[in-house]
N, C-alpha and C positions, 0 to 999 in steps of 0.2 A: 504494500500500500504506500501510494505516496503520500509524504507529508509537506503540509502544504508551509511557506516562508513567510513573516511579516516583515509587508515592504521595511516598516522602519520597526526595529529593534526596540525603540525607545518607548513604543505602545504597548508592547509584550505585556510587562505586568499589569496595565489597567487592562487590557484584555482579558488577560486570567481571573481579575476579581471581575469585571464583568459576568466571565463564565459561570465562576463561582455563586455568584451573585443571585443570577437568574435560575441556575440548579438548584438554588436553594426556596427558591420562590416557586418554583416548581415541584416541591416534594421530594428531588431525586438527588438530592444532596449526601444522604446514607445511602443509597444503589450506588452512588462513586464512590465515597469512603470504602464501602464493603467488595468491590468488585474492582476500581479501579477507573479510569475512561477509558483504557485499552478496551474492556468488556463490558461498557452498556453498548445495548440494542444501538443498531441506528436509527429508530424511532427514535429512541430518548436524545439520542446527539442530534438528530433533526429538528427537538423539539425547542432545545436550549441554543442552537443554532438559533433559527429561526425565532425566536423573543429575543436575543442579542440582537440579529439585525435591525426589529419593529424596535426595541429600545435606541439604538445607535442614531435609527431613521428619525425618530420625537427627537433625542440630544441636538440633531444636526437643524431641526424644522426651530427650535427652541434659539438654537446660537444665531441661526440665519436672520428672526425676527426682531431678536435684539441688535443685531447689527442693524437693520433697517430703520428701526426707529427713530433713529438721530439725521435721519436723512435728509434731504431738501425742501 
C-alpha cells in the first residue's frame, strides 16, 4: 500500500490531532487505541477521513470570510 506524503511537513502534527480529534468525536477513538490505524476497517478511515475534510472545508469557509470582511 502506498503511503501517501504531506506537501509540507510543518502541518503533520495539526493533522494528526485533527485525526485524533475527529476519531474521537466519532466513537472510534478505542477501535484505534485497541487495534491500531494499520487495522480499522476502511469504513472507519473513510469515515474520519471524510469529517477531516467537511471540518478543514468550515476552517477554510471561516478564515476566507474573515479575510473579506475588512474589504472595500
Amino acid at each position: 500500500m502506498a503511503r501517501r506524503r504531506v506537501l509540507n511537513p510543518k502541518v503533520k502534527p495539526a493533522l494528526d490531532r485533527l485525526k485524533i480529534e475527529t476519531a474521537r468525536e466519532l466513537g472510534l477513538d478505542d477501535d484505534i487505541e485497541t487495534r491500531g490505524y494499520a487495522n480499522i476497517t476502511t469504513h472507519e478511515v473513510g469515515k474520519i477521513g471524510g469529517n477531516m475534510v467537511r471540518k478543514m472545508i468550515r476552517m477554510s469557509q471561516m478564515n476566507m470570510a474573515k479575510g473579506s470582511k475588512g474589504g472595500t
